[in-house]
VOBA-1610 file (N, C-alpha, C; in pm, whole numbers, padded with zeros to 5 digits, always signed):
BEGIN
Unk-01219+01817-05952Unk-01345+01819-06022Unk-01409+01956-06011Unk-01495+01975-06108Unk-01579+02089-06089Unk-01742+02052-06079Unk-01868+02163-06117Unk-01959+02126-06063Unk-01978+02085-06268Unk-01956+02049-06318Unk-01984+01989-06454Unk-01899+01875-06499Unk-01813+01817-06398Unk-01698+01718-06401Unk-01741+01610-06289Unk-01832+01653-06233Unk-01849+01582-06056Unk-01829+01450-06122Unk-01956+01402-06175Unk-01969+01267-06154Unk-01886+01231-06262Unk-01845+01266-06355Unk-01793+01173-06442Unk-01592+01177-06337Unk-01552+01248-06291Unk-01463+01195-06247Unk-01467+01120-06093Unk-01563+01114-06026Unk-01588+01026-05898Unk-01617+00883-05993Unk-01668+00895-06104Unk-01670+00739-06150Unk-01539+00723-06231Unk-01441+00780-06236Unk-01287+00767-06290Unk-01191+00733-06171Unk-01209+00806-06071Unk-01139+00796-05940Unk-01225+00607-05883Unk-01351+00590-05929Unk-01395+00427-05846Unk-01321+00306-05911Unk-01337+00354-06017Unk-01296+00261-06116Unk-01106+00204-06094Unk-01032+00298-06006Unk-00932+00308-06038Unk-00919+00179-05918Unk-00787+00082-05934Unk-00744-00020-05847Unk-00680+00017-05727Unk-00601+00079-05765Unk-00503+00108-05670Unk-00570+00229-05588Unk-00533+00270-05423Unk-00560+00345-05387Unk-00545+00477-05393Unk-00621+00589-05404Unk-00631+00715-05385Unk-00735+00821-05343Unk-00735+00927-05289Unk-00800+01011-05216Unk-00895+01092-05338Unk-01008+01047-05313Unk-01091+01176-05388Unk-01167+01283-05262Unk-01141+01378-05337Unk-01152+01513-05207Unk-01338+01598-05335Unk-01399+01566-05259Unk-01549+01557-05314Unk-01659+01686-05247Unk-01523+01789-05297Unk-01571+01938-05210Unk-01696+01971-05260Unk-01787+01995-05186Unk-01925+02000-05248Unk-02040+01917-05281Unk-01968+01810-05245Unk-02055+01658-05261Unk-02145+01646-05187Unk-02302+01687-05169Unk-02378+01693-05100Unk-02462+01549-05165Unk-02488+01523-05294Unk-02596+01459-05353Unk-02479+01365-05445Unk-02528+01260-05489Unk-02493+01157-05595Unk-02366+01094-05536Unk-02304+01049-05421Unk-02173+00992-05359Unk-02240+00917-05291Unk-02192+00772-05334Unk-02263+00635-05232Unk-02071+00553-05244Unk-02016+00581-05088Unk-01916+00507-05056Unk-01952+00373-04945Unk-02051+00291-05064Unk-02073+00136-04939Unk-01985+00063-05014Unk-01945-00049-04947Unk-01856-00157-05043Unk-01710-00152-04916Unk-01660-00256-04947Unk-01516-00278-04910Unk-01400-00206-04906Unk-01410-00136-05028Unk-01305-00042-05099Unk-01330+00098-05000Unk-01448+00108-04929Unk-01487+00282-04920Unk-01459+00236-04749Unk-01330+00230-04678Unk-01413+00211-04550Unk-01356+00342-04458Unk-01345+00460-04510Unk-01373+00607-04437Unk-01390+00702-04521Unk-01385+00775-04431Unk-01409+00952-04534Unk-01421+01045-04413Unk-01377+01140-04469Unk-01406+01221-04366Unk-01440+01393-04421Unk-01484+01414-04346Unk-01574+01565-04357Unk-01459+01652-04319Unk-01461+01725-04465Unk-01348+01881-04378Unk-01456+01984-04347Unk-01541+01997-04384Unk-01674+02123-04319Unk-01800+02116-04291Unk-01831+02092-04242Unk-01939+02088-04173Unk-02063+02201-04265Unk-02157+02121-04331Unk-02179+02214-04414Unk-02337+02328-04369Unk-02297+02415-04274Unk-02404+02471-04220Unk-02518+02545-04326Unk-02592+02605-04297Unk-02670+02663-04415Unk-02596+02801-04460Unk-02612+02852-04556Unk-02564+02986-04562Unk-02668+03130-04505Unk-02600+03173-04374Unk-02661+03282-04340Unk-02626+03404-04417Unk-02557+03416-04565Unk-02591+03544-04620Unk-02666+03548-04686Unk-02763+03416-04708Unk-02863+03403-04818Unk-03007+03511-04656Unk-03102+03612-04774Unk-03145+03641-04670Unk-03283+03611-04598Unk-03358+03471-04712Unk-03422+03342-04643Unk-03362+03234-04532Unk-03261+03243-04546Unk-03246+03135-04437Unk-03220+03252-04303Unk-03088+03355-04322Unk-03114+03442-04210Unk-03259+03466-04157Unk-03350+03489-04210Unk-03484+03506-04157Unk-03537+03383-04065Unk-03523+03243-04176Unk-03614+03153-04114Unk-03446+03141-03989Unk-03332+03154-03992Unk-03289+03097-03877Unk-03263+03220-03781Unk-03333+03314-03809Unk-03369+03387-03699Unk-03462+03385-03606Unk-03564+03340-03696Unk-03733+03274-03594Unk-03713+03188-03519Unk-03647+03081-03605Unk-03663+02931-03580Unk-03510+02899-03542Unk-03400+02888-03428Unk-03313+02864-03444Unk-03295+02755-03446Unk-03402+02668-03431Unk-03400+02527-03411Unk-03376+02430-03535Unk-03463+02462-03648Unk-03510+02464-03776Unk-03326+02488-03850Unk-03225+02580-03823Unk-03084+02590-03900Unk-02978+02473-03852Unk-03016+02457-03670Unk-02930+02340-03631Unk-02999+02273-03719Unk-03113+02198-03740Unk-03173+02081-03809Unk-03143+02068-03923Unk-03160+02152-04022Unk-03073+02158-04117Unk-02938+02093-04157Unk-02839+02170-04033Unk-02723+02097-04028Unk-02703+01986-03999Unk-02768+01950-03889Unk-02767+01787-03879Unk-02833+01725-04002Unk-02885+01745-04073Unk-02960+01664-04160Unk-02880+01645-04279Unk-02799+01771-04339Unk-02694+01773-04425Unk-02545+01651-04347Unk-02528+01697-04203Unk-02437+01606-04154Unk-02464+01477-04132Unk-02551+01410-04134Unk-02649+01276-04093Unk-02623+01255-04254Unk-02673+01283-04354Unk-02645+01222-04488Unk-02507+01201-04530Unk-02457+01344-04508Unk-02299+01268-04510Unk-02229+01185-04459Unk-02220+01140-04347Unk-02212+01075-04265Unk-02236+00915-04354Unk-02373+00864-04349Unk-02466+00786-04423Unk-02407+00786-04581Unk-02295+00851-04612Unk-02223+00796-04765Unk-02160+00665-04751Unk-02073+00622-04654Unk-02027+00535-04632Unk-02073+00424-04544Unk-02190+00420-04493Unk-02313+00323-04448Unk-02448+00346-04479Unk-02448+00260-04605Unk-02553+00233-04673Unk-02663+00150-04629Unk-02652+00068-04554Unk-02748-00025-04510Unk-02625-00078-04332Unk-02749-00185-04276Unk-02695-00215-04149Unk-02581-00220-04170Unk-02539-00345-04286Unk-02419-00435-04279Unk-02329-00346-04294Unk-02360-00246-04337Unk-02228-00164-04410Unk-02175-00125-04282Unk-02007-00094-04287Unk-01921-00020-04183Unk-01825+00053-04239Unk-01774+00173-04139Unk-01706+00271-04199Unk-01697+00350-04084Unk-01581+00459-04104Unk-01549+00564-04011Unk-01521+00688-04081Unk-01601+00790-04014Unk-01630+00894-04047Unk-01542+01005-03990Unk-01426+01039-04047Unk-01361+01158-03937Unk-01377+01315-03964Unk-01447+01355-03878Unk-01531+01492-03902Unk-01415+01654-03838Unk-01319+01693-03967Unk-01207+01778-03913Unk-01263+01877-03897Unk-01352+01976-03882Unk-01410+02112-03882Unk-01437+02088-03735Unk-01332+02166-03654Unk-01393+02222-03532Unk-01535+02264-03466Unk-01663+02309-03582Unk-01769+02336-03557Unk-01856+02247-03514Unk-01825+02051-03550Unk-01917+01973-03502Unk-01905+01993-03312Unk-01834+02018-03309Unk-01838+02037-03169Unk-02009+02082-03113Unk-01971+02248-03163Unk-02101+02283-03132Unk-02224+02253-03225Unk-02194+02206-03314Unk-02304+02137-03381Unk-02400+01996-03290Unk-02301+01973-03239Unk-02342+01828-03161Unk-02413+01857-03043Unk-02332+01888-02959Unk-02356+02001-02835Unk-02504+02053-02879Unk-02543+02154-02959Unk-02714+02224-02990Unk-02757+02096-03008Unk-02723+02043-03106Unk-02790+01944-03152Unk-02885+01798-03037Unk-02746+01753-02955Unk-02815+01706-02851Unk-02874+01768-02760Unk-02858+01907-02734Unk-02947+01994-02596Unk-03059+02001-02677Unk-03094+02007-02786Unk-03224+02051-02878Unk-03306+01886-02858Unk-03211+01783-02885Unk-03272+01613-02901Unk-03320+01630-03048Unk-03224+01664-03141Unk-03216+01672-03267Unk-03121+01567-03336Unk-02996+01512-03256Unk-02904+01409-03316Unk-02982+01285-03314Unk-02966+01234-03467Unk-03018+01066-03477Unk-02979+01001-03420Unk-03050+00896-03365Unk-03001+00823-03248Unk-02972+00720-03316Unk-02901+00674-03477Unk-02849+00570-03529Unk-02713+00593-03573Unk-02674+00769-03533Unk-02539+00761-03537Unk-02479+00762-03358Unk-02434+00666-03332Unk-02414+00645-03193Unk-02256+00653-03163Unk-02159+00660-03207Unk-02039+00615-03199Unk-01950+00719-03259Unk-01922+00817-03137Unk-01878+00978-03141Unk-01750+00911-03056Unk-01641+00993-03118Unk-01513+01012-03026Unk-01452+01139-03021
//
């Protein structure tokens, strides 16, 4: 897909019966995987803010607190594609080496939601 193809092929890829992988590079907004059919996904990057933009370098120079938050907040929604409500369940496998230290700031700061509980 591209960024003028997104949604019309994530609703070509739902529609389809049989199983297959949609890879939803860039998918920050409009992806709701609740239902039966959706029960993982996983994150290849961890999508931090961009420090060459040279507003966020600024504000995450002041505020380093404010860029982790960010990231968690982008990672907390993603996350939250595939549990939509209580009932919903799903597993999230997060391949980018960086949650590490994402998690790590994140809990020394007391910035991780305490409704994603179930880290391995």
């Amino acid at each position: 897909h591209n960024k003028f193809n997104s949604k019309d092929r994530l609703a070509e890829w739902q529609s389809y019966e049989k199983d297959k992988v949609f890879v939803g590079a860039g998918f920050t907004e409009g992806l709701d995987l609740k239902g039966e059919k959706f029960q993982w996904q996983a994150i290849c990057k961890i999508a931090w803010p961009g420090l060459g933009d040279p507003a966020i370098k600024k504000k995450a120079d002041l505020d380093p607190k404010w860029y982790i938050w960010k990231t968690v907040q982008q990672t907390a929604q993603a996350i939250g594609r595939i549990c939509r409500s209580e009932t919903d369940e799903g597993v999230t496998y997060i391949l980018d080496e960086s949650f590490e230290r994402l998690y790590s700031e994140a809990r020394r700061l007391e910035l991780w939601p305490n409704y994603i509980t179930t880290l391995e």
